[in-house]
C-alpha positions, 0 to 999 in steps of 0.5 A: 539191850541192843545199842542203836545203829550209829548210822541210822536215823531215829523214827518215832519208835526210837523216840517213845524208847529214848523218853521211856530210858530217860524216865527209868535213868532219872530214876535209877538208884545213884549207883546206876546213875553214876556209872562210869561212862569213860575210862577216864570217869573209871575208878579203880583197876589201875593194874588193868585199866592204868595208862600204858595197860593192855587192856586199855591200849586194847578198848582205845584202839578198838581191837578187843578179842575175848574178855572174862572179868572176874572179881567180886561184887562191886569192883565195876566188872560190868562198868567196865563193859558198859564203859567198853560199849561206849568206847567201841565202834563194834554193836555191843549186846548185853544179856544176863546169863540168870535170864537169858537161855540157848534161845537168846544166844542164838538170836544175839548170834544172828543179829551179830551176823547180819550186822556183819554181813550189812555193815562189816563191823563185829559184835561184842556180846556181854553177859553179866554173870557168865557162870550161871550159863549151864554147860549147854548154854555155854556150849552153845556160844563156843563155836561163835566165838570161836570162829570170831562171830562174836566177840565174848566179855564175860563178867562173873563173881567166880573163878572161871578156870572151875566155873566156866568152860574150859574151851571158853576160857582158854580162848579168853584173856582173864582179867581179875578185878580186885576190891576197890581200896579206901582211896578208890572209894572216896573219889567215887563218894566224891564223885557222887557228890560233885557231878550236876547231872547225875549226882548230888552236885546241884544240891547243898550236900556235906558229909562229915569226915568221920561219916565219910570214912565209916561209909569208905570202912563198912563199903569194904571195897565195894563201890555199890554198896558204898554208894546206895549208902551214900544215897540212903543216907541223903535221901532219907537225911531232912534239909536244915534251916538254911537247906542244906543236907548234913550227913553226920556219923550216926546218920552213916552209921544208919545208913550202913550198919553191916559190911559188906562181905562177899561169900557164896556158899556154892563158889570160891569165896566158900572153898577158899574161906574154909580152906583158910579156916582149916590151915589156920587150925592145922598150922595152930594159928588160933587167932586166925582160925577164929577171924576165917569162923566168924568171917563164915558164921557172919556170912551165912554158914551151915555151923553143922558143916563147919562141925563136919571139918572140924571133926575131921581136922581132930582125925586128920591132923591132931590124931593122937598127938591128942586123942581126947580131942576128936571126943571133945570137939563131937562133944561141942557139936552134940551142944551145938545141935541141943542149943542152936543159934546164937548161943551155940557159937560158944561151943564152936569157938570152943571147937575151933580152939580145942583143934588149933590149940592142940599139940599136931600129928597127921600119923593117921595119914598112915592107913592111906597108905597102907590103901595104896598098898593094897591097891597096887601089891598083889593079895599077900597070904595071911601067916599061917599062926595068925590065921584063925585055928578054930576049924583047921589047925589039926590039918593044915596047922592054921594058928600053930606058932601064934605068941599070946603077947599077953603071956609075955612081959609088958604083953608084948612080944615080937612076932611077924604080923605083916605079910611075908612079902612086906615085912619091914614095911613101915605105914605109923609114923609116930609124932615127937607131939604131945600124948603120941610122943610118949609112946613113940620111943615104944613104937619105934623100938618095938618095930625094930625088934620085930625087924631083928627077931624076924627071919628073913630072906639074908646071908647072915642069919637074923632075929637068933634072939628075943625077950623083953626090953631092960627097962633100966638100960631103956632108961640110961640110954635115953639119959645118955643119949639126950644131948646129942645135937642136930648134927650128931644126930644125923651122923649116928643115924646114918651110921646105925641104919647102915650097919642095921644092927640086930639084938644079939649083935656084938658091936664095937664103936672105934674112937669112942668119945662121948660114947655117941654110938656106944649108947644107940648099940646098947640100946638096939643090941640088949642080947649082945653086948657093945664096946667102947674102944678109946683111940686118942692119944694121952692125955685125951685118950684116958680121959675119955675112957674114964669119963665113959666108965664113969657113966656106965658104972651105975649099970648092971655088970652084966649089961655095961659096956666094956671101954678099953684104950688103944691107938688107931696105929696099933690097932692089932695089940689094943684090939689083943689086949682090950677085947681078947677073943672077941670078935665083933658083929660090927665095928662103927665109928665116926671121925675115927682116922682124924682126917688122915688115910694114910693108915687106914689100910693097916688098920682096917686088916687088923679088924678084919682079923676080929669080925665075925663071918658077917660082920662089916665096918661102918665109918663116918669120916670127915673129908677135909678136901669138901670142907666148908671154904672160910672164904665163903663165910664172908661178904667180899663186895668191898674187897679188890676183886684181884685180892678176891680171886686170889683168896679163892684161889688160894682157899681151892688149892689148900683143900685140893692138895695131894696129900692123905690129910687134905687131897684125899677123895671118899673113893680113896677111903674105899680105896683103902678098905677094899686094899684090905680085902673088903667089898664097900659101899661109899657114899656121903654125908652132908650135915650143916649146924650154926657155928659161933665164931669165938676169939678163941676159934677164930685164933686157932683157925688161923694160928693153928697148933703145934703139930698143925700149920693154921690156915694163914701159913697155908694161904701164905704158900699161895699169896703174898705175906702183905695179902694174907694180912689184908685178908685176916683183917677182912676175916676178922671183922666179918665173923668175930663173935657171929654165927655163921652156917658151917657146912660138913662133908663125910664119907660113910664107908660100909665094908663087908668082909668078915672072916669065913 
């Protein structure tokens, strides 16, 4: 509709016009009669409309540009226009984009021009439902707002950054209209209530509390649908004795039987609902998933699409942490199609459940990869064994060389079944859940004797050995592996992938405690053999090699480690006398030089002297320089800020001193192996684990030991006795007997060099 001129006078026209509207107002439903007519009247939106908001600062001075109001129903996006018309002195048109074509904008355009043109004032053209307008439609009106013709407001129940013209929204404000809250709704039901003129305020109307809150409930946030029930609800509740109109529960409850629940299955309510409902299966959120179902089923979803995700969530994202699951979940979609609705709810709950409750792997995700593989490598020849031999294998010997794994034992055996030019390339990464983490230890160290038995392009000759795994040493080592921390993981990780063991490799771990490396070389290296050399001092030292022997003693001879003792200063003789004759593939460790550098040239020549031509060192070596700073373990707001900079400083100059226990860098531990005649790659580890704070650790951190300066002798080189104090008490309260998180820094060092 077209708002009269301002200026002008009413003619008998206007006339019958303004009685045909007043008969049509007074007949309006209550939610049309109630409308807003001021931001005053307003409810609601007070994050867009609220006191000192742009918008509202935009409508009272009369200087809107472009608006698209979105939100869902009920949240006064049209009110807001019609308050919007009220308010300016610009010609405001309305059209309904679901009645309206190119034909009515150009006419609304024109009339804006002539408008313009005779009286100087501009034209807001609103439209209702704004993403209904095709691409034409809104194509048509782009230029007109573009060149400020009209100025548009559109309203609409869809996300206008998918639903509407990019060019459109991008010379627009949006504004996001939220669901009106319990408070919001009971000024409109008071509202209602009250007003002479358009409400029930001249008639003898009550609503019982209870009645009132179910109505504000069941609304859910939608104005409209709380006051056609409102109105149901009077209208159709017969006067008492005395007149007066009662609205009680049960009559509420008549009135509003279902909540109103915004979903269209071709908008954002559906692509945001089911992508709820399937983060809620995926992240095993049962709970959750069941809300997002029923919240679709009530509002009208196909169940059979609803199947369609679910069977690909089983594929997807259980996988084979659960293979069954994919059978089953079909299995409840075949029970749905036999029974229908209602009773086939059931078997979708039970769908829903079996996929949120299922153990989680998206290790399927894999053949994406290998996809884009395919896509982005040049085509890769097939391997001559593995091609078919059945028409050529006399002439070009397609299929000679092909191991029949089933021939072998555990019909397996390692051969090349990837192209040559992706050999190592890694597409199945097994999950640690459910059915796939029993097979993943198989998987995973069947990939690395394929790798090692595998010839490839390299200085040191690969893949000399294979054979079947020992099942007994298989075993072991899974025992004696199995309680190594986060930390100690990570360390022997690094060290392992950087000394890329192979099966025939002999490898000795120096510094050999806990036997931490000695068991994962062991385990990769069953045609070699692995070495524990114990370097600690006594009594330590001897009782770490039999406590090792202890634990290999129940392997066979043939397959056991060999632990022998021998101090890292003396490393040429215990090497003499614990290995003699032997030369290693590989000598790893962690910790080895306990945090000194000043031996470790001597010692590096030493082993130098028992490597292999290819052999090579891998170390993992703590820098006492990069060590955690006790000072950042503790709040110091309350302390002096002098006292604070001087603990810093101090607690900097302790770890930066020039000397081989604590001024030392990773370049100078390669420094040290590269004196040694080696060529090195040396980068860090950072690890980080929750460490309790015991008395006990806590009276060795700063008492230290005999042949060690704890760290308030340290600080006391750097700060007064009386500050040193003040700073232990401070310590001692903040971190006794908590958890803190500490933070280690290594060097891993990987030297190559071995004898030619």
């Amino acid at each position: 509709m077209t708002r009269r001129n301002r200026s002008g006078s009413a003619g008998s026209g206007d006339l019958f016009a303004r009685a045909a509207e007043s008969a049509i107002a007074e007949g309006a439903p209550l939610a049309a009669r109630m409308r807003p007519r001021t931001l005053d009247e307003y409810v609601g939106q007070d994050a867009i409309v609220g006191r000192g908001r742009l918008l509202r600062r935009a409508i009272e001075a009369d200087r809107l540009g472009s608006l698209i109001f979105y939100g869902p129903p009920g949240t006064g996006k049209t009110t807001l226009a019609q308050v919007i018309a009220g308010t300016t002195e610009a010609e405001f048109t309305a059209l309904n984009a679901v009645l309206s074509g190119v034909k009515d904008i150009r006419e609304a355009v024109a009339r804006a021009r002539s408008v313009r043109g005779e009286q100087g004032r501009r034209t807001i053209l609103f439209i209702d439902e704004v993403h209904r307008f095709n691409k034409a439609q809104q194509d048509a009106l782009l230029p007109w707002v573009e060149n400020g013709t009209v100025i548009l407001i559109g309203a609409t129940t869809e996300n206008p950054y998918f639903e509407v013209n990019a060019a459109l929204v991008s010379r627009s404000r949006i504004f996001r209209l939220e669901p009106l809250t319990e408070d919001d709704l009971r000024a409109v039901a008071d509202a209602a209530l009250n007003d002479r003129d358009r409400g029930y305020g001249d008639f003898d109307v009550t609503i019982d509390a209870d009645a009132l809150d179910h109505l504000v409930d069941v609304a859910n946030g939608d104005a409209r649908a709380l006051l056609n029930a409102l109105e149901l609800a009077v209208e159709t509740t017969p006067p008492g004795s005395g007149g007066d109109v009662r609205v009680t529960l049960s009559v509420a409850e008549e009135s509003i039987q279902q909540r109103a629940v915004f979903y269209d299955r071709e908008g954002d309510a559906h692509f945001d609902a089911i992508s709820a409902f399937i983060k809620a299966c995926r992240g095993s959120d049962a709970d959750a998933a069941l809300y997002w179902l029923a919240r679709m089923i009530h509002a009208g979803e196909d169940p059979r699409y609803l199947f369609r995700r679910l069977i690909i969530l089983a594929g997807e994202d259980v996988g084979l942490a659960d293979p069954d699951c994919i059978v089953r979940v079909e299995a409840c979609a075949k029970a749905f199609d036999r029974i229908g609705l209602p009773e086939g709810r059931y078997p979708l709950a039970q769908a829903t459940l079996l996929v949120a409750t299922a153990p989680k792997s998206n290790s399927t995700m894999g053949f994406f990869e290998a996809l884009a593989t395919v896509k982005r490598e040049r085509t890769e020849d097939v391997p001559d064994h593995l091609k078919d031999g059945t028409r050529d294998k006399e002439g070009f010997g397609h299929g000679e060389g092909y191991l029949y794994p089933h021939a072998y034992r555990d019909h397996w055996v390692a051969q090349q079944y990837l192209p040559a030019g992706l050999q190592g390339q890694v597409y199945y990464q097994p999950s640690d859940q459910g059915w796939e983490a029993g097979i993943r230890e198989t998987v995973v160290r069947r990939r690395e004797a394929q790798l090692a038995a595998l010839e490839l392009e390299s200085s040191e000759p690969r893949g000399l050995t294979t054979g079947p795994e020992g099942a007994e040493i298989d075993r072991w080592t899974r025992r004696a592996m199995a309680g190594a921390g986060a930390e100690m993981g990570a360390i022997r990780d690094a060290v392992i992938d950087a000394a890329d063991l192979q099966r025939h490799h002999v490898v000795c771990e120096a510094r050999a405690r806990t036997g931490l490396l000695t068991w994962e070389a062991l385990r990769r290296c069953p045609e070699g053999s692995a070495w524990a050399w114990v370097t600690d001092p006594p009594p330590a030292g001897p009782r770490f090699a039999d406590a090792l022997r202890e634990q290999v003693a129940a392997l066979d001879a043939l397959v056991r480690p060999v632990v022998f003792v021998g101090g890292v200063e003396r490393a040429g003789p215990a090497l003499e006398i614990g290995a003699p004759d032997v030369h290693f593939d590989r000598v790893i460790g962690h910790d080895v030089f306990g945090g000194r550098i000043d031996g470790v040239e001597a010692w590096a020549s030493a082993v130098r002297d028992r490597l292999t031509a290819h052999g090579r060192i891998v170390v993992a070596e703590v820098v006492p320089r990069e060590a955690q700073r006790l000072s950042t373990l503790v709040p110091t707001g309350d302390l002096d800020a002098d006292l604070v900079a001087a603990w810093h400083a101090a607690d900097d100059a302790i770890y930066r001193a020039d000397d081989d226990r604590a001024g030392w860098t990773p370049d100078d531990l390669g420094a040290a192996f590269v004196a040694a005649g080696f060529t090195i790659d040396v980068r860090t580890l950072r690890t980080e684990r929750t460490l309790q704070v015991s008395d006990a650790l806590l009276t060795r951190w700063w008492d230290g030991a005999a042949d060690r300066p704890g760290y308030a002798a340290r600080l006391a080189d750097h700060m007064s006795d009386d500050d040193v104090r003040r700073v232990r008490r401070w310590f001692g309260a903040n971190v006794a007997r908590r958890d803190v998180r500490w933070t280690t820094t290594r060097a891993l060092v990987t030297a190559r060099g071995g004898q030619p």
